[in-house]
C-alpha positions in Angstrom: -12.1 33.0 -4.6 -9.9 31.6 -2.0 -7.4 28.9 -2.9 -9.0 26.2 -0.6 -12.6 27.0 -2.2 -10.7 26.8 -5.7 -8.9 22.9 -4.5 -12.2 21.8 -3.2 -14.1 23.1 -6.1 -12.0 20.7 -8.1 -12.4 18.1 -6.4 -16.3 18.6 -6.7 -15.9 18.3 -10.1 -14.3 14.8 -10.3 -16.7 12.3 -10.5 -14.2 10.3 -7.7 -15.0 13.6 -5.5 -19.0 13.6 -6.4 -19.7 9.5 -5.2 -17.7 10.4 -2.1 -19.7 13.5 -1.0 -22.7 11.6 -2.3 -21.7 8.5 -0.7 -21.1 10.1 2.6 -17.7 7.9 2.5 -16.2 6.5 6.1 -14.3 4.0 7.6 -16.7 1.5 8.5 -15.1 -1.2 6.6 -12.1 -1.3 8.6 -14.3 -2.6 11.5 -15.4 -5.5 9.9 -13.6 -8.8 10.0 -11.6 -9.5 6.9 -12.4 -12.1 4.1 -9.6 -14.6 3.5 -8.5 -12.9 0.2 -7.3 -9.6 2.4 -6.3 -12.1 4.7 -3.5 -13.9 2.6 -2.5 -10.6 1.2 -1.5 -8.9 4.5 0.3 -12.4 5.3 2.4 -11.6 1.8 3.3 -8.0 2.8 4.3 -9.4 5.9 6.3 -12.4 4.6 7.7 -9.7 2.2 9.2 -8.0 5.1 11.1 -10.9 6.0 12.5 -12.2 2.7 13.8 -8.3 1.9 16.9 -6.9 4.5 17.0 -10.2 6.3 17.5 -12.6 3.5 20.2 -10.2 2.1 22.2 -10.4 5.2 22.0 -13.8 5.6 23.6 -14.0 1.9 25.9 -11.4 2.5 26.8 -13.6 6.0 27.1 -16.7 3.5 29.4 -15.1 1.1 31.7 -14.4 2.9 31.6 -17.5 5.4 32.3 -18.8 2.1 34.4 -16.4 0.2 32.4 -16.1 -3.1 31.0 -12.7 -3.4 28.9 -14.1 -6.6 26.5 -15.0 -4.0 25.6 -11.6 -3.0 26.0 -10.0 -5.8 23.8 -12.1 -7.9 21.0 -13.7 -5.0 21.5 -10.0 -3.3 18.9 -8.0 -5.8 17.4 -11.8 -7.2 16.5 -12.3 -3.5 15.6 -8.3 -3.0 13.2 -8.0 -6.1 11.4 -11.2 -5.1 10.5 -9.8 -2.0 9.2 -6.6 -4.0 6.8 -9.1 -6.1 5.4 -10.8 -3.0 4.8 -7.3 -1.7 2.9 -6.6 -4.8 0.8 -9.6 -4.9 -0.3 -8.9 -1.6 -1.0 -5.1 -2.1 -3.4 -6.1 -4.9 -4.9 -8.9 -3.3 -5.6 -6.8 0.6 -4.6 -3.1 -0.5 -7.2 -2.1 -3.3 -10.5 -2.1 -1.5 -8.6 -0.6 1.9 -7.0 2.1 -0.4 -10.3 2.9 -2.1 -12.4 3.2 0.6 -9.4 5.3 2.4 -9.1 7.5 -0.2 -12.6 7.9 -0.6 -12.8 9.3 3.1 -9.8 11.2 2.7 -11.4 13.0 -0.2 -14.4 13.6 1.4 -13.0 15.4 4.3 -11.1 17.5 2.5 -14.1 18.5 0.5 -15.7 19.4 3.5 -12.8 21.3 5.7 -11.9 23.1 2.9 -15.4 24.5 2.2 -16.1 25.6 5.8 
């Protein structure tokens, strides 16, 4: 048996694999409009975005306006890792149904490109 009959006959055997064959998975969803839960999360992975890089530099331009390199190198990574948790929140409020239903297609066309 060929290597790409062996990966897709793994996959077959996932139950993840199964509903998406079964389901005949696509990317309709990303035509509809989005609810204001997605919404408000891709407004936090965009805010993210700009609180990251941006806010750093503007510390680091602060710092040394003002000659006290405690401000970047304790708001530096405070600043930095707040951005990471808005980024979070809003991959788990807009990213999990995207991501499923992505992933869902993704498998399903592999199933079927490596079985022809």
């Amino acid at each position: 048996m060929r290597i790409k009959k062996r990966v897709a006959a793994f996959l077959l055997k996932t139950e993840f694999g199964r509903n998406a064959v079964r389901e005949e998975a696509d990317l309709s969803m990303f035509r509809e409009r989005p609810d204001l839960k997605i919404t408000f999360g891709l407004f936090l992975i965009a805010i993210s975005y700009v609180i990251g890089w941006p806010a750093v530099g503007v510390l680091g331009t602060i710092s040394l306006y003002l000659k006290e390199p405690l401000i970047i190198a304790i708001g530096g990574p405070l600043v930095y890792g707040f951005s990471h948790l808005v980024f979070l929140g809003g991959m788990f409020l807009a990213g999990s149904r995207y991501a499923k239903t992505f992933s869902k297609w993704l498998t399903r066309m592999l199933i079927q490109k490596l079985n022809t």
